[in-house]
N, C-alpha and C positions, 0 to 999 in steps of 0.2 A: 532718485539715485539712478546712474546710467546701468544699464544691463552688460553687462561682458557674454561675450561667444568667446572661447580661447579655442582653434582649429592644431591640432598637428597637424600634421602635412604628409609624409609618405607611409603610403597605406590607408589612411585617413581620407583623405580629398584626391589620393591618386593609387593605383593599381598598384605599386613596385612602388622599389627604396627608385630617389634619382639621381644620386651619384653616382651609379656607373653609368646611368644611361648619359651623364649630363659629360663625363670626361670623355667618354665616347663621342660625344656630338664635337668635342673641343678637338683630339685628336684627328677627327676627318679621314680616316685611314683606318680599316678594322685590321689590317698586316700592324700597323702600328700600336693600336688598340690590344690588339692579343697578346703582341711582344712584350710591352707594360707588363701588362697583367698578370701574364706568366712571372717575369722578376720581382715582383711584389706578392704572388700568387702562396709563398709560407706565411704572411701577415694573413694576408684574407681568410685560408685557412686554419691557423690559430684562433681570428676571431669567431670563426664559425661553431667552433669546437671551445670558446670561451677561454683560452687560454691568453690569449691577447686582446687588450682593451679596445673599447670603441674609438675611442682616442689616436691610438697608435694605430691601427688599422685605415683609420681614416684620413692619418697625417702621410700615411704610406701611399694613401693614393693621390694625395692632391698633391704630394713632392712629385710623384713618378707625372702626373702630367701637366701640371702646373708654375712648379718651380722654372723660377727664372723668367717669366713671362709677362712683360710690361701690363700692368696693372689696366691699363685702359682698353687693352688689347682681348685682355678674359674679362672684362666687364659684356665689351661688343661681342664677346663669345655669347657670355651669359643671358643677353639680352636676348639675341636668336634664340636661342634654346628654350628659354620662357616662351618665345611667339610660336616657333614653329614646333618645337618638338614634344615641349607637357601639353599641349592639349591633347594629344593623342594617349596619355598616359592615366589621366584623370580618371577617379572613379565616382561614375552617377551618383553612389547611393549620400555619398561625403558631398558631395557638390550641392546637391538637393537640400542637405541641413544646412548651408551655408546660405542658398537663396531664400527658404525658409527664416532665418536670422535677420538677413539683410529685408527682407521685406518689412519684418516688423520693427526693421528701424535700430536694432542692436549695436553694440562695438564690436567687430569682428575683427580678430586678434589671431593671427599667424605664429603657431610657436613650434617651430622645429632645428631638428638638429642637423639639417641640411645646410649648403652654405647661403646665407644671405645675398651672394653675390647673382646669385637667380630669382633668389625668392622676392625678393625686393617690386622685380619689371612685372612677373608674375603676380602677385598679391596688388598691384596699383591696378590691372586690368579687374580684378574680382570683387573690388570693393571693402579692402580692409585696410583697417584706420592704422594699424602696427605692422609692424613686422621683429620678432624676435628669435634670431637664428645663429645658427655658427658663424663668428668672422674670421675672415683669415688675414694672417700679417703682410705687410707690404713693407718693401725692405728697398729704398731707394728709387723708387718706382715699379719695385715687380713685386712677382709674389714669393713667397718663400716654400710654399707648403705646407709651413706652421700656422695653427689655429690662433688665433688673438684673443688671451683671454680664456676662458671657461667651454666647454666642448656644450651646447646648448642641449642639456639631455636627461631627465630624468628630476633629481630636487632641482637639479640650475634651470629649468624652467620656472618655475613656481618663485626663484629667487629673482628670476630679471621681468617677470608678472609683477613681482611686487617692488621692484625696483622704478618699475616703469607706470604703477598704477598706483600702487601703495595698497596697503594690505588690507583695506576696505572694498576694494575692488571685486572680492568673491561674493562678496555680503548676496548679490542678487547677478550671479555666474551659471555657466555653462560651458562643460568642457567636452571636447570630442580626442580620441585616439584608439588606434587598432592594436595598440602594445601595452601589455603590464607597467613596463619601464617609465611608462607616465603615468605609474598609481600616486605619485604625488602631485602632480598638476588636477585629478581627477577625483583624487580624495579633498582638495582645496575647496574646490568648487560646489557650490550650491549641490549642482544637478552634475556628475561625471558616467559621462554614457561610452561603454568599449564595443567595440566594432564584433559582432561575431556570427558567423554566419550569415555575412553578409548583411545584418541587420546590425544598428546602435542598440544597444540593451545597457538599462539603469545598472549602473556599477552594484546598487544594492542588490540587485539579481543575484551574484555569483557569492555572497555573502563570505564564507569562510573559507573560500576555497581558492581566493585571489593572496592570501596569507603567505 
């Protein structure tokens, strides 16, 4: 039976979240970048402070910079921003479990709640067989802003894991993440190791305190 690696992705295999950094890179313009951000700047802060969902916080910024945007146009966006801008963002110690995986031959599985629309150029350079991420809708040729589908984040990972593997797929898994919020992709898995202190530590480590 094949071996699963399931990776999330920001935090995980990279320093920072890379939505901002990635609509930033789309923008081209930090006067224009700021000005954004400011008008959508109560969402941000609502989610920060939990009062607004990941969802909505997130549909606020891929409207403010992506809506109406020929769909092949933020593809070619996305692609640059894969080559030149996440490598500089990536983090060693996440990187290293994944060459570790890949050596010995694993299925190495991308699952974040980032848009696919990057993750995708990114993850063909690393060597992983999946990618399962946020999509966003396309509305006559552009984008809309709106997510397509399920916001790729917390059980909905675990649900499009098994949509995409079938539910046999943990039997002999491994899951990486730097956030609680994937305590069900992590509790799925054989082996679910959380990033902490700079080190992956066995989920069974924190025993009742993860509750």
């Amino acid at each position: 039976m094949p071996h699963y690696a399931f990776f999330d992705f920001d935090g995980t295999l990279t320093r920072t979240d890379t939505v901002l950094p990635f609509v930033r890179y789309v923008a081209q313009n930090d006067a224009v970048y700021w000005r954004k951000l400011l008008q959508i700047s109560p969402y941000l802060l609502g989610y920060l402070s939990g009062c607004v969902s990941n969802l909505v916080a997130k549909e606020k910024v891929f409207t403010a910079f992506l809506a109406n945007m020929p769909s092949e146009i933020a593809q070619n966006k996305a692609d640059d921003f894969a080559r030149f801008r996440l490598p500089e963002l990536l983090l060693p110690t996440g990187m290293a479990k994944l060459a570790q995986h890949r050596e010995r031959g694993d299925i190495c599985v991308l699952v974040s709640a980032s848009p696919e629309l990057y993750l995708h150029t990114w993850a063909a350079q690393h060597g992983f067989a999946c990618v399962l991420g946020t999509r966003l809708q396309v509305v006559s040729g552009c984008l809309n802003g709106k997510v397509a589908g399920e916001n790729c984040i917390g059980a909905e990972k675990v649900a499009r894991i098994e949509a995409e593997f079938g539910a046999e797929c943990w039997t002999n898994s491994v899951a990486y993440s730097d956030s609680r919020v994937d305590l069900p992709m992590l509790q799925r898995a054989t082996q679910g190791f959380l990033l902490h202190k700079g080190e992956f530590v066995p989920l069974n480590t924190f025993s009742g305190c993860l509750k």
